[in-house]
C-alpha positions in Angstrom: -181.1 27.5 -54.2 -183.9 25.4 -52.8 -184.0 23.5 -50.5 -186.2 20.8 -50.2 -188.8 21.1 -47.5 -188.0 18.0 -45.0 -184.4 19.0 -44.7 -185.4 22.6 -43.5 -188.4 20.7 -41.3 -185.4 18.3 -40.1 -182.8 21.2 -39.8 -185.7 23.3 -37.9 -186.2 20.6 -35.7 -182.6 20.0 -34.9 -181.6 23.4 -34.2 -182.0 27.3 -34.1 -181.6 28.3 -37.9 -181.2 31.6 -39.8 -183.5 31.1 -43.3 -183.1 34.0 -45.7 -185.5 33.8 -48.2 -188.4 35.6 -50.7 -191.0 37.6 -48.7 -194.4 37.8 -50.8 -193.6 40.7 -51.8 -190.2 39.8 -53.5 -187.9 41.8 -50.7 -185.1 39.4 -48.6 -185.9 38.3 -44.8 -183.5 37.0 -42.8 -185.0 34.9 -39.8 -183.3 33.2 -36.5 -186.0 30.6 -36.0 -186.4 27.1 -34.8 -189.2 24.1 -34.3 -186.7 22.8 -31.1 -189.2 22.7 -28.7 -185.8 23.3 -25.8 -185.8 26.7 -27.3 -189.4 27.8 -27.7 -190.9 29.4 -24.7 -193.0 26.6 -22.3 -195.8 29.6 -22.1 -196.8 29.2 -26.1 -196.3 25.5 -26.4 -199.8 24.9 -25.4 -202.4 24.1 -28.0 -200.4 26.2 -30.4 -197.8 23.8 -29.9 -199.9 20.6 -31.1 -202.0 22.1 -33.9 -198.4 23.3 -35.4 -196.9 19.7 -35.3 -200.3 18.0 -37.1 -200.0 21.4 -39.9 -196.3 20.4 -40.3 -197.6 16.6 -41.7 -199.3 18.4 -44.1 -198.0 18.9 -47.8 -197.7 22.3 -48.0 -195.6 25.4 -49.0 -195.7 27.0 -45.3 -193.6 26.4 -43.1 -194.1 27.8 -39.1 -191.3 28.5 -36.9 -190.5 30.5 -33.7 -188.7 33.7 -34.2 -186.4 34.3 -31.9 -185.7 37.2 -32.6 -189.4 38.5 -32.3 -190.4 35.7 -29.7 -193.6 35.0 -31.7 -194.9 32.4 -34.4 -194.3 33.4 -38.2 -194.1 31.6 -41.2 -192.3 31.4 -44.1 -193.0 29.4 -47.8 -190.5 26.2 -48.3 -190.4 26.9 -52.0 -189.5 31.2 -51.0 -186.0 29.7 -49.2 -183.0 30.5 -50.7 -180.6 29.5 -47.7 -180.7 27.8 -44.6 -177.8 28.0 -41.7 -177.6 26.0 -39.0 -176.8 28.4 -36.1 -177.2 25.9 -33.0 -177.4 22.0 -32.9 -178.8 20.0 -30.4 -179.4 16.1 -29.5 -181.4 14.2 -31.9 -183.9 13.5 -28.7 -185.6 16.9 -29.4 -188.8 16.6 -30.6 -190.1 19.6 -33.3 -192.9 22.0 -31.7 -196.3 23.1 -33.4 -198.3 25.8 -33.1 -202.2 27.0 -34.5 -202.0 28.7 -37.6 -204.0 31.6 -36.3 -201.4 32.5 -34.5 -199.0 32.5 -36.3 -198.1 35.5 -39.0 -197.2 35.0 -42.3 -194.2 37.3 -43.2 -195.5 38.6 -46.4 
């Protein structure tokens, strides 16, 4: 099922996620990740942090995220999702992070 791509941005925002969805190459992911800037790491908020957050205003397929499982940026494509689970909540006083697309990997 898709989903559509401001309600993963908002549940991102909101909390640490698990997406499963489509790698490029048609094989399942399964990814902790978040855009909670309380759970990324204050050492990679930096300009990676603000060039994320203007990318995410863009109308586009990619979505970036922290992985928490691999403490790094990735990325995934909104229209690739086939589930999203909420695994965390927090306050609605969180603001969503951002990061430079160079640095962040695409899972392919």
């Amino acid at each position: 099922m898709t989903q559509p791509r401001n309600k993963i941005l908002e549940n991102l925002a909101n909390s640490e996620c698990e997406v499963i969805f489509q790698k490029k190459d048609g094989t399942p992911r399964v990814m902790k990740c978040t855009l909670n800037s309380q759970l990324v790491p204050n050492g990679v908020k930096s300009d990676v942090y603000k060039s994320l957050l203007r990318s995410l205003k863009e109308e586009n397929n990619v979505i970036p995220v922290w992985d928490m499982q691999k403490n790094s940026w990735r990325s995934f494509r909104s229209n690739s999702v086939e589930e999203i689970r909420t695994v965390g909540v927090f306050s609605e006083q969180t603001k969503a992070v951002t990061s430079n697309n160079e640095d962040v990997e695409e899972d392919d």
